[in-house]
C-alpha positions as CSV (number, residue, x, y, z in Angstrom):
1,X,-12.7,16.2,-1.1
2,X,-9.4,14.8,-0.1
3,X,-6.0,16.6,-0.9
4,X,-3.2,14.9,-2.6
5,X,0.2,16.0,-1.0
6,X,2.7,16.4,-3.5
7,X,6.3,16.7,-2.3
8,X,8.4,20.1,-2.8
9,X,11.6,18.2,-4.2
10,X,12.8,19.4,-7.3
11,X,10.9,18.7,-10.5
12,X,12.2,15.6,-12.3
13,X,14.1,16.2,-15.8
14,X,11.9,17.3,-18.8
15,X,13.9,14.4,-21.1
16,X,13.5,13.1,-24.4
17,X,10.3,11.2,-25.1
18,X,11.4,7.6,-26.2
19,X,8.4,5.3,-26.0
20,X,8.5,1.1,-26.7
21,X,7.3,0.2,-29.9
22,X,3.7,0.0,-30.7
23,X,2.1,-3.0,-32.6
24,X,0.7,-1.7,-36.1
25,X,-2.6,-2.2,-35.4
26,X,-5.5,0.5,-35.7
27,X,-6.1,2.1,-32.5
28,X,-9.8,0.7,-32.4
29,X,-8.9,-2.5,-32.8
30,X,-6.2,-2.5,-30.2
31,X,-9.1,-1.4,-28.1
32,X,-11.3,-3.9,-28.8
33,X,-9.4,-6.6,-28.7
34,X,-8.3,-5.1,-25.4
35,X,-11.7,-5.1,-24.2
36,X,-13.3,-8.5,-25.1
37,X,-10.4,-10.2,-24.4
38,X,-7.4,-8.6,-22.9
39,X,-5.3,-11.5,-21.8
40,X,-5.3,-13.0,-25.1
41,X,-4.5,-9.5,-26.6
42,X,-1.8,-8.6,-24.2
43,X,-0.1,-12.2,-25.1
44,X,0.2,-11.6,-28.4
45,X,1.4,-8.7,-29.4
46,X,4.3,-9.4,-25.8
47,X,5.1,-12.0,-28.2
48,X,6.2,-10.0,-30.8
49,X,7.7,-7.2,-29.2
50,X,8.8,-7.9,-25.9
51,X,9.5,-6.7,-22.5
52,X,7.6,-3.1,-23.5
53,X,5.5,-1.9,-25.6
54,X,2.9,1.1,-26.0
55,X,-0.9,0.7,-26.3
56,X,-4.1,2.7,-26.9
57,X,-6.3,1.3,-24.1
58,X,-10.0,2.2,-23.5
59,X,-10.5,4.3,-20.4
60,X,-6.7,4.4,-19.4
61,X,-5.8,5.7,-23.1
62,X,-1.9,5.7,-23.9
63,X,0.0,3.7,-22.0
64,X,3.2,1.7,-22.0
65,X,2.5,-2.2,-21.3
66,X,5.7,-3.9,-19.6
67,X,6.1,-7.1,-18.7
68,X,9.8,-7.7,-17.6
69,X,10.2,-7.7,-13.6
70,X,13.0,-5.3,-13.5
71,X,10.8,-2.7,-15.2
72,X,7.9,-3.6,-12.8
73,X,10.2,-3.0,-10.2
74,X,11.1,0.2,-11.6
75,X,7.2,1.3,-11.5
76,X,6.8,0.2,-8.0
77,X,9.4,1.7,-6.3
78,X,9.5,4.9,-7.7
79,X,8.9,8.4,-5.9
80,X,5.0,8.8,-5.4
81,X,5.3,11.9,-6.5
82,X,6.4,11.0,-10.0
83,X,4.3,7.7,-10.9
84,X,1.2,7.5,-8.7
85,X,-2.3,5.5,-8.9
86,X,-3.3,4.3,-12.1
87,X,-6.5,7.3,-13.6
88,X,-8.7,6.6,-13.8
89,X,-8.9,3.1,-11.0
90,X,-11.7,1.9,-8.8
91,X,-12.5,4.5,-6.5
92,X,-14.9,5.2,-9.8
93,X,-16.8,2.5,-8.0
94,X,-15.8,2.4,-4.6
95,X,-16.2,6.2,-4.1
96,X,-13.9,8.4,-3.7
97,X,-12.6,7.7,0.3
98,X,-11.1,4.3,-0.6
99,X,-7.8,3.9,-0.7
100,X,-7.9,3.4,-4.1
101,X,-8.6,7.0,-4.6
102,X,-5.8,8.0,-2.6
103,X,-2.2,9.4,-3.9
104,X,1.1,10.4,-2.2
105,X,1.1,10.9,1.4
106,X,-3.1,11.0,2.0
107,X,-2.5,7.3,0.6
108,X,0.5,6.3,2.8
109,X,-1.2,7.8,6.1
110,X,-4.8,5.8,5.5
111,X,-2.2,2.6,4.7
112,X,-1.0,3.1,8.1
113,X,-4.6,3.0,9.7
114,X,-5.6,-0.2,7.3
115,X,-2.6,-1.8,8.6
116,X,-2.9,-3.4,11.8
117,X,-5.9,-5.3,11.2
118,X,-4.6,-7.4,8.9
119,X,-1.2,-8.0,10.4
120,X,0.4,-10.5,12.4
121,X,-1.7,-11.4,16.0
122,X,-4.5,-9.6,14.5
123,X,-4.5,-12.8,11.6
124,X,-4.2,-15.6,13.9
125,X,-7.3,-14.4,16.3
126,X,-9.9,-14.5,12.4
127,X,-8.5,-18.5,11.9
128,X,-11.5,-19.6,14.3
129,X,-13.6,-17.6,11.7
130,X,-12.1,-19.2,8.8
131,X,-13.0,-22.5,9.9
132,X,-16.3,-21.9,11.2
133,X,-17.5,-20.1,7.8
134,X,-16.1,-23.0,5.8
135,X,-17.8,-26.2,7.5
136,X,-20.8,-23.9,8.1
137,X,-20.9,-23.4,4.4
138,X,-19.9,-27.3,3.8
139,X,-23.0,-28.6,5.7
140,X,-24.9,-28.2,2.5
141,X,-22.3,-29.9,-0.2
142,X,-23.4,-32.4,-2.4
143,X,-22.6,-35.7,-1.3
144,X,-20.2,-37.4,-4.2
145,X,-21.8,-35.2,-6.6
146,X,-20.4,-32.3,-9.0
147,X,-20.5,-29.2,-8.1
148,X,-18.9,-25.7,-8.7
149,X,-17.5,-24.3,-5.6
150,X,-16.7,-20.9,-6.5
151,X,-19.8,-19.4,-5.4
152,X,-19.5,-21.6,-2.3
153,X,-16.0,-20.1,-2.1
154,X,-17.6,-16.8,-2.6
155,X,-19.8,-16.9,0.8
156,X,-17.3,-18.5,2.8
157,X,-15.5,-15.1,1.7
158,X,-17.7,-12.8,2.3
159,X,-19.1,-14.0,5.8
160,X,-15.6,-13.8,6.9
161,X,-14.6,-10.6,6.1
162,X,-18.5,-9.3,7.3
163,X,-17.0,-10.9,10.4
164,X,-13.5,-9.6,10.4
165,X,-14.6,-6.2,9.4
166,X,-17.9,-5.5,12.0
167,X,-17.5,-8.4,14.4
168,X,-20.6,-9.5,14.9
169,X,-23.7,-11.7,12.9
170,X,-27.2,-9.7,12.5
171,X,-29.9,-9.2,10.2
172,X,-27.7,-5.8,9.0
173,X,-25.1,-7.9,8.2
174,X,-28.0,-10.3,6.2
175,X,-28.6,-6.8,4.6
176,X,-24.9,-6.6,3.3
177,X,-25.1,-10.4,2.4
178,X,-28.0,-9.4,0.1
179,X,-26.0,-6.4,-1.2
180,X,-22.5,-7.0,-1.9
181,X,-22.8,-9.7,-4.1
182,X,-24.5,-8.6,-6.6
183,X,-22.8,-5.0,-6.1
184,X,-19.4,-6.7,-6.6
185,X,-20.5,-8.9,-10.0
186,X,-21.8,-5.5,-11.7
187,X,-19.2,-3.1,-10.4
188,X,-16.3,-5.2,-11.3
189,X,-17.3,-5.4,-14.9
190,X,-18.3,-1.6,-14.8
191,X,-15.0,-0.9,-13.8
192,X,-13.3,-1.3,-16.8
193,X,-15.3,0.4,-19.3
194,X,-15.7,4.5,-19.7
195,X,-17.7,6.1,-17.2
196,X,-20.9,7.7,-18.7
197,X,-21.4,11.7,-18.0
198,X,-25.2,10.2,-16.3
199,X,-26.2,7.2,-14.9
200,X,-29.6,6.7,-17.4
201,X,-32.0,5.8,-14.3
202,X,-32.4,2.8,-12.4
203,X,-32.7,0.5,-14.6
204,X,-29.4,1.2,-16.6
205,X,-26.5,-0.8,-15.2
206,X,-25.1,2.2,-13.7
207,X,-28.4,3.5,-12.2
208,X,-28.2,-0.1,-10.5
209,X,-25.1,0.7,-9.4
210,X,-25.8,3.5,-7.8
211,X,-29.0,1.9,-5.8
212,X,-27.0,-0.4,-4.5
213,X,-25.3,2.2,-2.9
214,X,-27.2,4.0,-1.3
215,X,-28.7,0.8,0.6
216,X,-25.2,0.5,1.3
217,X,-24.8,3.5,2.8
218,X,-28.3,3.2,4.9
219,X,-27.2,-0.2,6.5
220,X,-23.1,1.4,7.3
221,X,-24.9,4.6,8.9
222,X,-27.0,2.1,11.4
223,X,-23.9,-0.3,11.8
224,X,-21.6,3.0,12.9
225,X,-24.1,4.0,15.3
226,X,-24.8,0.7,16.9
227,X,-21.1,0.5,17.2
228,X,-20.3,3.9,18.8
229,X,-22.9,2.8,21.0
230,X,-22.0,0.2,22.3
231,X,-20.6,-0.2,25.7
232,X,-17.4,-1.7,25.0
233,X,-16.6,0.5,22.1
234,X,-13.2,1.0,23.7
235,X,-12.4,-2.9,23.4
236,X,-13.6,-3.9,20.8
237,X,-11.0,-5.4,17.9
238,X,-12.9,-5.9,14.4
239,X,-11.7,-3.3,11.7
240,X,-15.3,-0.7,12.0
241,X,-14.4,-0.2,16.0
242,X,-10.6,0.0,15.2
243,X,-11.6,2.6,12.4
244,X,-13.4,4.7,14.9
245,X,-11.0,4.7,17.1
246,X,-8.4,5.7,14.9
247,X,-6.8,9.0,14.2
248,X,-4.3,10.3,11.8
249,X,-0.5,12.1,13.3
250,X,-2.0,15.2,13.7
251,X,-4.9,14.3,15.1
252,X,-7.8,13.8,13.2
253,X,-10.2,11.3,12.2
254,X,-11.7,9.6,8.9
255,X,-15.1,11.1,8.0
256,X,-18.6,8.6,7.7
257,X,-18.1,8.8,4.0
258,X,-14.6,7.8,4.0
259,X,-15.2,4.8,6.2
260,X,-18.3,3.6,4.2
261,X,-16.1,3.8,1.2
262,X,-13.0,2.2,2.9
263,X,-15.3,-0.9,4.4
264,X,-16.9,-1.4,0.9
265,X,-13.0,-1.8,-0.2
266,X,-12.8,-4.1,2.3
267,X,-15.5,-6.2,1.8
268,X,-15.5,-5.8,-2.7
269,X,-11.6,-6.8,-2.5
270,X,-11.5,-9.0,0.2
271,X,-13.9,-11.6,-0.9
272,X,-14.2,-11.7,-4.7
273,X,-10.0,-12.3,-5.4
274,X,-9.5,-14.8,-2.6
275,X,-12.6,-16.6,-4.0
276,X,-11.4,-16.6,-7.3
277,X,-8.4,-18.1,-6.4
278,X,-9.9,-20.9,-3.8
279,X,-12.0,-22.3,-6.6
280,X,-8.8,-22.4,-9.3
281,X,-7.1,-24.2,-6.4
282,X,-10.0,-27.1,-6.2
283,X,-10.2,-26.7,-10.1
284,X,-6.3,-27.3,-10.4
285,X,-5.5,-29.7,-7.8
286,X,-8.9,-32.2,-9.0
287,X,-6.9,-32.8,-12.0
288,X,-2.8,-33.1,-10.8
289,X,-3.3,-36.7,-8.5
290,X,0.0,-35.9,-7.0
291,X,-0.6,-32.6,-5.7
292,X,-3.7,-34.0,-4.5
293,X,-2.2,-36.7,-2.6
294,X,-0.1,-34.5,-1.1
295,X,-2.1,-32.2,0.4
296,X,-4.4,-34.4,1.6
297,X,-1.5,-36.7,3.6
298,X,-0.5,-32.9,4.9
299,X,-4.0,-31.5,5.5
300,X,-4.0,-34.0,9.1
301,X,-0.4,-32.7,10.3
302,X,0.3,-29.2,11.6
303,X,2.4,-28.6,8.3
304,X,1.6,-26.5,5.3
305,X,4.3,-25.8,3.3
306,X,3.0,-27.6,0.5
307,X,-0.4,-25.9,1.1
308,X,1.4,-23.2,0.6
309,X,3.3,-24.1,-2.5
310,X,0.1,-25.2,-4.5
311,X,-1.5,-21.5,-3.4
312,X,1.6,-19.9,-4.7
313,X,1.2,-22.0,-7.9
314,X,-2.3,-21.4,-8.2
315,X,-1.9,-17.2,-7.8
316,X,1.1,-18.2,-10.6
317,X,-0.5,-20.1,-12.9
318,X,-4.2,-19.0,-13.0
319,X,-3.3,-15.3,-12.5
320,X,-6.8,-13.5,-10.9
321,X,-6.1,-9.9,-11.3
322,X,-4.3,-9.5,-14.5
323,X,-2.4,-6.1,-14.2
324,X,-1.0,-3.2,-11.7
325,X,-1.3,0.5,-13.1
326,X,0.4,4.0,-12.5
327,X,0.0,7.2,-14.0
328,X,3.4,9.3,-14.9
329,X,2.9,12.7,-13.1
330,X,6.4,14.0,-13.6
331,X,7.2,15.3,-17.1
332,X,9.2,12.3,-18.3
333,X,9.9,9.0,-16.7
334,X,12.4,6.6,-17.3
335,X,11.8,3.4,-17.4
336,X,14.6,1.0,-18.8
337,X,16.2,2.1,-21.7
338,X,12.6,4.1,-22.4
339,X,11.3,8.0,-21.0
340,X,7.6,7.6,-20.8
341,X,5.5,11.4,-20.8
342,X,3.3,13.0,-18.3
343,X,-0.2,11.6,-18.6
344,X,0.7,8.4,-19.6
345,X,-0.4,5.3,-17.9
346,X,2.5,2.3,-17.2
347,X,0.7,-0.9,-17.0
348,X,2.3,-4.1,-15.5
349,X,0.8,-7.3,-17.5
350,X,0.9,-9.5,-14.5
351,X,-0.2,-12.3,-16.0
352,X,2.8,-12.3,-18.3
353,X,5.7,-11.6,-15.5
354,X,3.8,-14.8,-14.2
355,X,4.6,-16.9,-17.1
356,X,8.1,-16.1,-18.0
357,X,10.5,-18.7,-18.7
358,X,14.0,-17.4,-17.7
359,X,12.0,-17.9,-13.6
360,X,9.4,-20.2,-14.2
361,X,11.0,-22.7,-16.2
362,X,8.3,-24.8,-17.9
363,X,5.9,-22.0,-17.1
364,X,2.4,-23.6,-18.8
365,X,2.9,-26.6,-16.4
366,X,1.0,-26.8,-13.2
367,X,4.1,-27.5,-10.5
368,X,3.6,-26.7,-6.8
369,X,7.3,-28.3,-6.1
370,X,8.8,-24.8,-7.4
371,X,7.8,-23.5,-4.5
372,X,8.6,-25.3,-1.7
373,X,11.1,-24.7,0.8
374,X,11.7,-21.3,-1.0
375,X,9.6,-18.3,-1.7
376,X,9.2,-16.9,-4.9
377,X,10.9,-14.1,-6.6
378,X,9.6,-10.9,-5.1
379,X,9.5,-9.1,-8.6
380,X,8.5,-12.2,-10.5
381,X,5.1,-13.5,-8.6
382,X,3.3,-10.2,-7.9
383,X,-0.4,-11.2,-7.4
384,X,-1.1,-8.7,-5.0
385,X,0.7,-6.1,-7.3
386,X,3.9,-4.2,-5.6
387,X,5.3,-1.0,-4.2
388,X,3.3,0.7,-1.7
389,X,0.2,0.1,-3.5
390,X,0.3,-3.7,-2.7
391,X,-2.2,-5.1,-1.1
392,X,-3.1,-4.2,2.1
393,X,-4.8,-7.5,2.9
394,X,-2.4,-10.5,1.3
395,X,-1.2,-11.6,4.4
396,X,-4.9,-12.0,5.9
397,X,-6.0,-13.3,2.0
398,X,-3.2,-15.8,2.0
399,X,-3.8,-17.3,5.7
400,X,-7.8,-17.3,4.8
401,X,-7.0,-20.0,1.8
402,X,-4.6,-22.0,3.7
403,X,-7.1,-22.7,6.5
404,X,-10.4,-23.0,3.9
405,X,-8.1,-25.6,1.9
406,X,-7.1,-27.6,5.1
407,X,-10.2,-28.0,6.7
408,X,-12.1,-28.7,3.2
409,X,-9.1,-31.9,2.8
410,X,-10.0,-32.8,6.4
411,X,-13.5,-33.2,6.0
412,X,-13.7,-34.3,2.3
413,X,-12.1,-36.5,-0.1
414,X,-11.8,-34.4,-3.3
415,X,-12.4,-36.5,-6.5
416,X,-9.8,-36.3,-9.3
417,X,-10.6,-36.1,-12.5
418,X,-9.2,-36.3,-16.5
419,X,-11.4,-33.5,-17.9
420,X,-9.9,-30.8,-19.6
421,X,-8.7,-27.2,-17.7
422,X,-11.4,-24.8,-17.2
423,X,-10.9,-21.6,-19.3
424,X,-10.5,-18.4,-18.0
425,X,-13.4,-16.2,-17.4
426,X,-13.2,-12.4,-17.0
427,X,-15.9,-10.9,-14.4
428,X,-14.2,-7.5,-15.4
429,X,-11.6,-7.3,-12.6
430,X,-11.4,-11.0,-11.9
431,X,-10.8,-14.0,-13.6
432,X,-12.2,-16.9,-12.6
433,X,-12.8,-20.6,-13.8
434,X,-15.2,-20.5,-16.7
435,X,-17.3,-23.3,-15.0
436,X,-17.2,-22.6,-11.2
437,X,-14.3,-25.0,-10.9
438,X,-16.7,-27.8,-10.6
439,X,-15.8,-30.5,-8.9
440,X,-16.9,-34.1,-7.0
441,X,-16.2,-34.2,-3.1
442,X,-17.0,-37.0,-0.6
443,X,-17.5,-36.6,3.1
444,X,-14.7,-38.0,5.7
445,X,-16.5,-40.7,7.5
């Protein structure tokens, strides 16, 4: 089991509990509404009361709900020590040797060893990849038929990051294919309800879970081998080799477990969010002519700073993952003008920050042009959350959607359309467009 360093400074002040107001609804109904429909709930009552306020939430329990940048930035940057990882978070599904399990310094040192793969040089050599998957995948479109392209979007993911992440193609890697889709779907909505005492056998969702697995598991055990096997171990430069290889300051090295659970991290989070958000982008731009236009005239230059500006609009406007949590370990907390307890949760509404006026003026409107030729605010567009718990793989997310988008506009002409937006749709962690973002492409002749 992995120990979470805690630092020796001096304990934090034992102040004066003074929480943000709570809305005066029952507690069970704050939970339910939470749970069927948390974006909607969230909305509402930041409506009435603001920047802050204080909620009863299913599986986190009390917990202040902010929704005001400065305070986000508050909870991001503070000591590790006195606001860590959200309890419970997804290493209830990802096991307990992900990163998401991870607090204080065991977090910041396996940070340091997820790192380099998804940095810089390491980006630019996975844009072949990016390509590849995406006209591999595009071979079998519809020809100037409708069609919904986030589960295209969703294997064009996956098969990149399978690539990024062992290196190679193989009938293992058709093993994971078969796997980790379905894995991801039913984890993603078990991951934000109570975790039962058993799992009620195989045929209880998580009994299915839990097969899943452990065919996981078998097919990792036979791709470490094969990889410390093979003769150019030492050169190799996907993530599983570079893994290996790596070793902590003081020496040591991550344990079988803790790599199986760190590459199912890998492949859970770095497929289903950057899918999510490709198929809003083909949902968006299908029905703003102008953007369209734009990006295709762009899509045959070497430029993308527009490209960039409808992504950035997109992660804005159709926010995937809707909230960043901590867990107050020091007795109090202060947070504004408020001192939150020990063993509350502090919950950043994403989703809101995203759609605040006083930096996103206009904020229901679609508008790519408020993002070019600047970036956004740092605390104000926070899709891949903040602090030190961001995450690790945005740059590599964000260069994956630029090429996919530009070589989809350079080999199709995308159909606009007048239909009304598609609604969101929760898959537990993710929202996505409630109809596959469906859309009518023709082939480049």
């Amino acid at each position: 089991m992995t120990t979470v360093h805690r630092s020796t400074k001096p304990a934090a002040l034992d102040l004066p509990v003074r929480l943000p107001p709570a809305p005066r609804i029952p507690r069970l109904a704050q939970a339910l509404g939470f749970s069927l429909s948390r974006q909607w709930t969230v909305e509402q009552i930041a409506r009435r009361y603001g920047d802050a306020f204080t909620m009863t939430l299913p599986v986190f329990g009390p917990t202040v709900m902010i929704t005001e940048p400065t305070l986000a930035k508050q909870v991001f940057m503070a000591n590790t020590d006195d606001v860590g990882n959200i309890q419970p978070n997804l290493s209830r599904v990802l096991g307990s040797g992900s990163v998401f399990a991870l607090d204080g310094m065991d977090h910041r040192r396996r940070r340091k060893l997820l790192t380099p793969p998804f940095h810089g040089k390491s980006i630019k050599n996975y844009e072949t990849i990016f390509e590849e998957e995406t006209l591999r995948e595009a071979a079998n479109w519809p020809d100037g038929q409708p069609f919904e392209t986030l589960e295209p979007m969703m294997r064009i993911t996956l098969n990149v990051i399978l690539r990024a992440v062992f290196g190679a193609d193989g009938a293992q890697l058709d093993e994971l294919r078969r796997i980790i889709p379905p894995w991801v779907t039913l984890g993603s909505r078990l991951s934000v309800l109570p975790t039962p005492q058993r799992t009620y056998g195989r045929f209880s969702p998580w009994g299915r879970l839990a097969t899943y697995r452990r065919q996981y598991d078998e097919v990792i055990g036979r791709l470490i081998d094969a990889v410390q096997a093979d003769p150019a171990f030492d050169t190799r430069d996907d993530v599983l080799a570079l893994l290996l290889r790596s070793t902590y300051e003081d020496g040591s090295s991550m344990s079988r477990q803790d790599i199986g659970d760190e590459l199912l991290t890998l492949l859970a989070a770095g497929h289903e969010t950057t899918a999510a958000t490709l198929g809003w982008v083909f949902e968006r731009i299908s029905r703003h002519p102008d953007v369209l236009a734009k990006l295709a005239a762009e899509a045959d230059t070497d430029d993308n700073d527009y490209r960039q500006a409808v992504i950035l609009e997109v992660q804005r406007a159709r926010t995937i993952i809707d909230f960043a949590g901590r867990h107050v370990y020091a007795p109090t907390f202060e947070l504004g003008e408020w001192v939150v307890p020990q063993g509350y949760s502090i919950v950043v509404a994403i989703r809101e920050v995203h759609h605040r006026s006083q930096d996103f003026p206009d904020p229901q409107r679609f508008d790519p042009q408020r993002f070019v030729g600047q970036r956004p605010p740092t605390l104000s567009h926070i899709p891949f959350g903040g602090g030190t718990r961001r995450c690790v793989g945005a740059a590599f997310a964000n260069v994956e959607m630029d090429v996919v988008l530009r070589t989809v506009l350079r080999h199709f002409t995308i159909e606009t359309t007048a239909a009304a937006g598609e609604k969101m749709h929760s898959r537990g962690v993710a929202y996505t467009p409630a109809d596959g973002g469906r859309v009518v492409m023709r082939r480049r002749r």
